[in-house]
C-alpha positions in Angstrom: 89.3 131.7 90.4 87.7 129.4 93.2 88.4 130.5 96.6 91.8 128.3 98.5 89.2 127.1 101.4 86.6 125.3 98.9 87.0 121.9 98.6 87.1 122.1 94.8 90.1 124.4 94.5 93.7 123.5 93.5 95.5 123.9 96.0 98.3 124.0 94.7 97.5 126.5 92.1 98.2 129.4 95.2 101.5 131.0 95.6 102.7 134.1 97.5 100.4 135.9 96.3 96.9 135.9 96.5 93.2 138.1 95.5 91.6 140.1 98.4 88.7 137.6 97.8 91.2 135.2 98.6 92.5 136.6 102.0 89.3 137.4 102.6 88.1 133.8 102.8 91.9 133.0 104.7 91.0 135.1 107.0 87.7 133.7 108.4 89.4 130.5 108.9 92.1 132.6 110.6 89.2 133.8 113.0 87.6 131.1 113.6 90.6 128.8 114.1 89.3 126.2 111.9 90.9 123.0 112.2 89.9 121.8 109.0 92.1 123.9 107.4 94.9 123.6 109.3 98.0 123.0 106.7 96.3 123.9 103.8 97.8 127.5 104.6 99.8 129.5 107.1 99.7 133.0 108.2 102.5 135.5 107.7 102.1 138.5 110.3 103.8 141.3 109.3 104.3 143.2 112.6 106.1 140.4 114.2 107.9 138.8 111.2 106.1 135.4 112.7 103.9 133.1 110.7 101.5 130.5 111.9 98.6 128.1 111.7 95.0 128.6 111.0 94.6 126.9 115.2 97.2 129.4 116.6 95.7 130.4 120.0 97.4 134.2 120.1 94.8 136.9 119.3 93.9 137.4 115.9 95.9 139.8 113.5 94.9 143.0 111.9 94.1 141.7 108.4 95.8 144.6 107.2 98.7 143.1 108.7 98.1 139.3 107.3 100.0 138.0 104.3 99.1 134.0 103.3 100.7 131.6 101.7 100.2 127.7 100.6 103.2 126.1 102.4 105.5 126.8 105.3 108.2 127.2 102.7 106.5 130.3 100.9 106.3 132.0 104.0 109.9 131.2 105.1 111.3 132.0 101.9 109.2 135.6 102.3 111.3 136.2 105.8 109.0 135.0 108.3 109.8 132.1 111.4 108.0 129.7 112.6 105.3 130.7 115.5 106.5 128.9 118.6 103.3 128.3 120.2 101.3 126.9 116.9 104.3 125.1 115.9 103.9 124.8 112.1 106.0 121.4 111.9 103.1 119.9 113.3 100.6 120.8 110.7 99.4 118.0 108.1 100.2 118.5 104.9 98.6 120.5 102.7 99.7 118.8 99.3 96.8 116.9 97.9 97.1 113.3 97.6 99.7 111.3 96.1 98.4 109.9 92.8 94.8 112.4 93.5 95.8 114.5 89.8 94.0 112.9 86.8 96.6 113.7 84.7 95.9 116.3 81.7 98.4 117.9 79.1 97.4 121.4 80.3 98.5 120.3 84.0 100.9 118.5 83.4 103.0 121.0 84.9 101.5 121.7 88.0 100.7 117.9 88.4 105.3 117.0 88.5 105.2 120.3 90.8 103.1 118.8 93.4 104.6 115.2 93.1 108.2 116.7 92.6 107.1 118.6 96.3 105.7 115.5 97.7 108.7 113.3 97.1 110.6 115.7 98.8 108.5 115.6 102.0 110.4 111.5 102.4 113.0 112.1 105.0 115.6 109.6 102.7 115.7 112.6 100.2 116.8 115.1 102.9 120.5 114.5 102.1 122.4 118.2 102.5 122.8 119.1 98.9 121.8 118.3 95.4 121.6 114.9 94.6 118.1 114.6 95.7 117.1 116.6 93.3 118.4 114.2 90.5 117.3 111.6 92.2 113.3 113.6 91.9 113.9 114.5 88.9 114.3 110.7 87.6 111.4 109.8 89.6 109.4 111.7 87.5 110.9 111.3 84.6 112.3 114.8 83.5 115.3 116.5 83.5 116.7 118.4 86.6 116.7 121.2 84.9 112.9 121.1 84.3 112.4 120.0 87.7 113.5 123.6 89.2 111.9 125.5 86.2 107.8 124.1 87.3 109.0 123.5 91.0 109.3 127.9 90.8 107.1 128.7 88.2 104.0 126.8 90.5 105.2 127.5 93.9 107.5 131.0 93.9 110.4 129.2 95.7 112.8 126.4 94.3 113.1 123.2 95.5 115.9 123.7 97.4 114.2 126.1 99.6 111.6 123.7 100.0 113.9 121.0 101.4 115.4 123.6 103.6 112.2 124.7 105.0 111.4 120.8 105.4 114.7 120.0 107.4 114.7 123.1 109.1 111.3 122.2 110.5 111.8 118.6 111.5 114.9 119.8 113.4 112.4 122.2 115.4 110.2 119.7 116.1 113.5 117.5 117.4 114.8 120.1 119.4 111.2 121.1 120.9 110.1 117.5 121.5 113.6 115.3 122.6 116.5 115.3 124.5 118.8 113.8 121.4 122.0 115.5 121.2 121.9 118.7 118.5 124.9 116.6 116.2 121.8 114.0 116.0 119.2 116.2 115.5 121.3 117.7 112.6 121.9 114.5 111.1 118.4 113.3 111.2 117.0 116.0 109.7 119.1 116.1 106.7 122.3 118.3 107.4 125.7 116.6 106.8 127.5 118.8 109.2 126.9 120.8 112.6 128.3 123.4 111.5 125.8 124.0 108.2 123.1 123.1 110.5 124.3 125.7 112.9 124.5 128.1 110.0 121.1 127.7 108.3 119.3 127.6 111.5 120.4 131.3 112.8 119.8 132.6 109.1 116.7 131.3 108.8 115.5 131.9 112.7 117.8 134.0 113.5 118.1 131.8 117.0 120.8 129.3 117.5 119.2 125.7 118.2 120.4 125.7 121.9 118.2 128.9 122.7 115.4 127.4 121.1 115.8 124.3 123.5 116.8 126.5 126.1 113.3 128.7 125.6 111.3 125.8 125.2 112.3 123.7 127.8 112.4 120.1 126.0 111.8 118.0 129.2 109.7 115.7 126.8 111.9 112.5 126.8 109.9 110.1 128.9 111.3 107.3 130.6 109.5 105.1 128.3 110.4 106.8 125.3 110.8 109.9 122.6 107.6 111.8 122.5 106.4 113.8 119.4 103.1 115.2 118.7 101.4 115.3 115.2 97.9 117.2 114.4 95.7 115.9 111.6 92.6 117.9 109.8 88.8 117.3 111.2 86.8 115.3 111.2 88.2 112.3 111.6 86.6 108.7 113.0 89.3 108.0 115.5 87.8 104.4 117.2 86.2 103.1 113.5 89.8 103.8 112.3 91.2 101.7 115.6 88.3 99.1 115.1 89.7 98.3 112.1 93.2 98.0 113.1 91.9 95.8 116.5 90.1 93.3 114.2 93.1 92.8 112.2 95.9 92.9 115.1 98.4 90.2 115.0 99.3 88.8 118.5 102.8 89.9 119.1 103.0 92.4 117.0 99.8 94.9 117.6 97.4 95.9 121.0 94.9 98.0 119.8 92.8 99.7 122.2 89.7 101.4 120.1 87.6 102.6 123.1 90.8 104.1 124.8 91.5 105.1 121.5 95.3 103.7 121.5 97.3 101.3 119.8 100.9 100.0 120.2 102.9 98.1 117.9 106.6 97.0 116.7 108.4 97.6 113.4 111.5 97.9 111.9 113.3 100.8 110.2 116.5 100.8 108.2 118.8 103.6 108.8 122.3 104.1 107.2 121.3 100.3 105.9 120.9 99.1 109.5 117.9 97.8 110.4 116.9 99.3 114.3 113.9 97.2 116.0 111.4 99.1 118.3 108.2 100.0 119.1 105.6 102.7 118.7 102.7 103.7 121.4 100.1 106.2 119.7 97.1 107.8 121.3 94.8 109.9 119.7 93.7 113.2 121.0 90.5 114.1 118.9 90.1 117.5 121.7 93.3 119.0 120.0 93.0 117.2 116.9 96.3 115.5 117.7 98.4 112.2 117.7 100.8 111.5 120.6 103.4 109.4 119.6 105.9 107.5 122.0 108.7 105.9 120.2 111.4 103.4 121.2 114.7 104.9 122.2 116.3 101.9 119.7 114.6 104.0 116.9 115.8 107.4 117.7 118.2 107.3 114.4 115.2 107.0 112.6 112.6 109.4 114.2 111.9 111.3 110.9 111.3 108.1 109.3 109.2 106.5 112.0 107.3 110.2 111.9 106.4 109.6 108.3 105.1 105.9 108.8 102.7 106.7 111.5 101.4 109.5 109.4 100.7 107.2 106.3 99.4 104.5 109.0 96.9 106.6 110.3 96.5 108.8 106.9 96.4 111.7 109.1 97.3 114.2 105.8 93.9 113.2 104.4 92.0 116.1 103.4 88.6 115.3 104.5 86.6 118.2 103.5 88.0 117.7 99.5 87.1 114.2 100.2 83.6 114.0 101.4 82.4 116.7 98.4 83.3 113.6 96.3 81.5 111.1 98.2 78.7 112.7 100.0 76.0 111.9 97.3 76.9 108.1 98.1 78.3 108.0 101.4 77.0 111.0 103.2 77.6 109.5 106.6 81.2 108.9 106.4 83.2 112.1 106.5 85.6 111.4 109.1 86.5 108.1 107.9 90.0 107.3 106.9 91.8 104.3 104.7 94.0 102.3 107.1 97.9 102.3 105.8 100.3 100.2 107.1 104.0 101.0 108.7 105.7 98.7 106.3 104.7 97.9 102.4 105.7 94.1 102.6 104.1 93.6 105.8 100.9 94.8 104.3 101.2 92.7 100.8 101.9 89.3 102.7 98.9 90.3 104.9 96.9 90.9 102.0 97.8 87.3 100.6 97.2 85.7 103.4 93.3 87.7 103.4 92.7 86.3 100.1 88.8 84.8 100.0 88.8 84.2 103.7 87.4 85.8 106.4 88.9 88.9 108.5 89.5 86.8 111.5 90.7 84.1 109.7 93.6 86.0 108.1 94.2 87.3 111.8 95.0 84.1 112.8 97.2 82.8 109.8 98.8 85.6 110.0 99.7 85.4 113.4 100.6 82.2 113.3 102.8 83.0 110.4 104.5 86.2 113.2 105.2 83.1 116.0 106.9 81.5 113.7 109.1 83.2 111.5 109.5 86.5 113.2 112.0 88.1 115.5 111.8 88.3 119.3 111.4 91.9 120.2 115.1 92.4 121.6 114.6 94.2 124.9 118.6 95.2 126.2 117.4 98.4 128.4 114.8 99.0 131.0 113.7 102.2 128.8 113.4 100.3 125.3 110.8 98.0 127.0 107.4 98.3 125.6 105.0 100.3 127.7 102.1 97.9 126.9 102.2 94.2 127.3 101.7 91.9 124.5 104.7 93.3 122.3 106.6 90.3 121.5 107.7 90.2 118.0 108.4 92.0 115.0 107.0 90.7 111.4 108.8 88.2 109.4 111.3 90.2 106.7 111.6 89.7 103.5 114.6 87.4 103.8 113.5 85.5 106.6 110.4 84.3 104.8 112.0 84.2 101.2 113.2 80.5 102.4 110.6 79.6 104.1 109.8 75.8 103.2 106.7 74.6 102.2 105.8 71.9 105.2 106.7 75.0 107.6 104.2 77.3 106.0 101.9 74.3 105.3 101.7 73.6 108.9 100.2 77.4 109.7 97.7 76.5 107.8 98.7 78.5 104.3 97.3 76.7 101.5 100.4 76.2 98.7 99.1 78.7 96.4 99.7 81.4 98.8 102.6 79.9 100.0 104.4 80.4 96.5 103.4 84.2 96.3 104.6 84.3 99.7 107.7 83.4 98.4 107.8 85.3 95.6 107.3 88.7 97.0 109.9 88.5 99.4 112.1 87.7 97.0 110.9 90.7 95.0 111.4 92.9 97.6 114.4 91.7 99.2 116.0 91.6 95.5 115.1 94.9 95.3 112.8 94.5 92.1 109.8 95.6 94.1 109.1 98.8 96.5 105.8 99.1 98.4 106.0 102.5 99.7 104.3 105.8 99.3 105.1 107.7 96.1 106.5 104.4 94.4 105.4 104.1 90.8 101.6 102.8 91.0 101.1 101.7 87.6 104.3 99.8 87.3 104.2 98.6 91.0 100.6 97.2 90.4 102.2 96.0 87.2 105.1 94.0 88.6 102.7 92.8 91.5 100.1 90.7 89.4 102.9 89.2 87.6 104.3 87.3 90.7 102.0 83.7 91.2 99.0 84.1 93.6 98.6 88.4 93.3 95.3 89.1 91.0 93.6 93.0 90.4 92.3 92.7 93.8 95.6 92.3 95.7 97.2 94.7 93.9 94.6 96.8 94.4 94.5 96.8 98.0 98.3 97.2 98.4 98.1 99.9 96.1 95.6 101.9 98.5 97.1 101.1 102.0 101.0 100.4 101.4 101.4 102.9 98.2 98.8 105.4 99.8 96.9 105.6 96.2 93.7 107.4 96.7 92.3 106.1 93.7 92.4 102.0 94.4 89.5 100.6 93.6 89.4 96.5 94.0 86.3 95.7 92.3 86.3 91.9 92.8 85.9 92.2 96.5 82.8 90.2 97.3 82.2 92.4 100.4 82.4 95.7 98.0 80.5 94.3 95.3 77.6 93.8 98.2 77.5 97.0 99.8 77.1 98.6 96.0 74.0 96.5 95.5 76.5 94.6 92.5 76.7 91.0 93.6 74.0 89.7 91.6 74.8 91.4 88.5 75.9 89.8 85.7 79.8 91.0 85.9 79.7 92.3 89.3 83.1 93.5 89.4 82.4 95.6 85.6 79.2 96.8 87.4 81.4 97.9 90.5 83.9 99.4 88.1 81.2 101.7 86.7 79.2 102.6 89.7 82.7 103.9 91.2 83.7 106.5 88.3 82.1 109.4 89.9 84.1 109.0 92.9 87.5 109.5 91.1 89.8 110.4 92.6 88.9 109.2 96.2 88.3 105.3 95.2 90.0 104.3 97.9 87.7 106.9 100.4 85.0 105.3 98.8 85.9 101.6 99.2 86.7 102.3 103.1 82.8 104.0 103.0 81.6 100.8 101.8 83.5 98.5 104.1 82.0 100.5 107.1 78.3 99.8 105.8 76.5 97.1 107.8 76.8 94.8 104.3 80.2 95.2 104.2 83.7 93.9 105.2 87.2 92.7 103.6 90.3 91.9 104.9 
């Protein structure tokens, strides 16, 4: 069996237990407080009962005294806390990819364990009790029953316990980070009463959530904001990642910052089928390996939510060492390179028409144009839920408001009429609610249902695929940009020849596309 820390292992294949080769190869990370490896596994200590990172500053265990397990829940479900100082709600997640499985018979078991575990990680399925397990279970297509049965036979705890351990955690990072009352941080993090909250905190931490405020001190809140922290795994390219984001930024709605290594922007979440309208400030903080977030008090109802956007928006769960074995042979020089996601799916797909066969700074503008005129003034009712950075204005057109939009009034931006109908289309799609763009929707039948609305070909669908469905495997092989960086363009079917070229670099397409992009040849939208 291949060690946990190489690139090529499963990691998923690792439960409680584990061989002495294995902790053996833990525990140099452990000692050398490699960030690379940070989620991928977390260290029990028996003599204090704590468990922790592979970063945790405190002095190194007695590796007689080390026991190590895959996720936080393992180690929780073993009778071990969270480490206060390493704070394991902040580690990246050590679940590979969503989609990253080629699918086999053999592993087809282990394959619905790792999905079934990443569909639980979305805070909408953190409802206190068991229909989110039904609603998992029909996700992937099996029966509840079967669900729990693979869930435990490939991780040693059910899925229940790993829900727990996932709500018990984002209430830590609540109580550690904010001021919000403890009935909200309940709420958010997925308990239906104070009371159970109460009750599964002190059984699991054997601290009431008070104390742990209390002994923290949680003096965060900002005047400007809620302020969270989240780490991602080494190395990553923090200003190519902001580059791209700055030549794409839609006035209103984006300031991007790459040499101060910042961006701001405005969105809109719905919570308890409300939408709340706010803003987001993130700076990275390569030193630490961090992200520090400051988020609108308007979207404090949906902190967990806006938590889980900005990690698919800046892909910080990417596993870059698993990544770059891949790629290296082709791409050696771009191991801390990420693929750009988006904070909302339909934002992303409209962009993505609007980039169709035009240039990156082109798109910019018609989609800007396309913001100051059918999207919604940034409502500003406090001092505090003022944007810290000027230039925040608006919030993207939704769905509905650009479902109606009339021809002359999209003519006039400049939209040509084909993309004006698949304009059109997709927001009805989406606000019908016959298409979701989100992370761990159904990529086949989303890229399916995509390319049969008018104006959305392979390539479209492709790129929504890999930055609004977070598919590590999207591969559009009719970009003209790709198809030049491979050395395809000339070739007789360029896009078949790009097809081919990339089938080594399954399951990492996407990686590989980004790779491309950054070469001196290359560029899309």
């Amino acid at each position: 069996m291949p060690s946990p820390l190489s690139p090529t292992a499963n990691t998923a294949s690792t439960t409680c237990s584990t061989s002495s080769s294995d902790d053996a190869g833990y525990y140099l990370a452990l000692k050398a407080r490699d960030a690379r490896f940070d989620g991928r596994f977390f260290t029990g200590v028996t003599s204090t009962g704590i468990y922790c990172r592979p970063v945790c500053k405190v002095r190194t265990p007695k590796a007689e005294n080390c026991r190590f397990f895959t996720l936080a829940s393992q180690a929780e479900a073993a009778g071990f806390r969270p480490c206060m100082r390493c704070r394991p709600e902040l580690a990246p997640s050590g679940l590979p990819s969503w989609g990253a499985q080629t699918w086999s018979v053999q592993d087809a078991s282990a394959i619905l364990a790792r999905q079934a575990a990443q569909l639980l990680d979305a805070p909408q399925l953190w409802s206190d009790g068991a229909p989110s397990m039904g609603e998992v279970a029909q996700r992937l297509g099996i029966s509840e029953r079967h669900l729990r049965r693979i869930f435990e036979l490939q991780w040693g705890i059910t899925p229940l316990q790993y829900l727990q351990t996932r709500r018990l955690l984002t209430a830590k990072q609540l109580l550690t980070d904010t001021q919000l009352p403890i009935a909200q941080v309940a709420l958010l993090s997925g308990f239906a009463s104070v009371r159970r909250f109460h009750s599964a905190f002190a059984a699991q931490y054997r601290l009431q959530p008070r104390a742990l405020r209390s002994s923290t001190a949680a003096t965060r809140t900002s005047p400007t904001g809620l302020r969270l922290r989240a780490a991602y795994r080494p190395p990553l390219d923090e200003a190519a990642l902001l580059q791209f984001f700055a030549q794409r930024s839609l006035a209103g709605v984006e300031v991007v910052d790459a040499s101060a290594l910042c961006m701001a922007r405005t969105l809109t979440v719905q919570a308890a089928g409300h939408p709340l309208q706010g803003w987001v400030l993130l700076q990275l903080q390569p030193a630490h390996s961090e992200v520090h977030m400051t988020v609108s008090d308007t979207l404090a109802s949906a902190l967990p939510q806006v938590m889980a956007r900005m990690r698919h928006l800046l892909d910080l769960d990417a596993d870059p060492q698993a990544i770059h074995t891949v790629l290296q042979a082709t791409f050696p020089n771009g191991a801390g390179l990420r693929v750009p996601g988006t904070v909302d799916g339909f934002e992303l797909a409209v962009r993505a028409i609007l980039g169709q066969q035009i240039t990156v700074q082109a798109a910019r503008t018609l989609g800007s144009r396309l913001v100051q005129r059918f999207g919604t003034l940034l409502a500003v009712q406090a001092a505090q839920a003022a944007p810290p950075v000027p230039g925040l204005t608006h919030l993207f057109p939704s769905p509905e408001q650009l479902r109606h939009a009339s021809d002359d009034s999209l003519g006039s931006l400049g939209i040509v009429r084909q993309r004006q109908h698949a304009i059109r289309a997709l927001a009805a799609a989406v606000a019908d609610g016959q298409l979701h763009l989100h992370p761990g929707a159904d990529v086949p039948a989303t890229m399916a249902a995509l390319q049969t609305l008018p104006g959305i070909g392979a390539w479209t669908a492709h790129y929504i695929a890999m930055r609004a469905l977070r598919w590590p495997d999207a591969f559009p092989a009719g970009d003209v940009a790709l198809q030049k960086a491979l050395g395809v363009r000339n070739a007789p079917r360029p896009a078949l020849a790009a097809e081919q070229a990339s089938q080594t670099w399954r399951p990492w397409r996407s990686y590989a596309t980004v790779r491309a992009w950054s070469q001196p040849s290359g560029e899309s939208s």
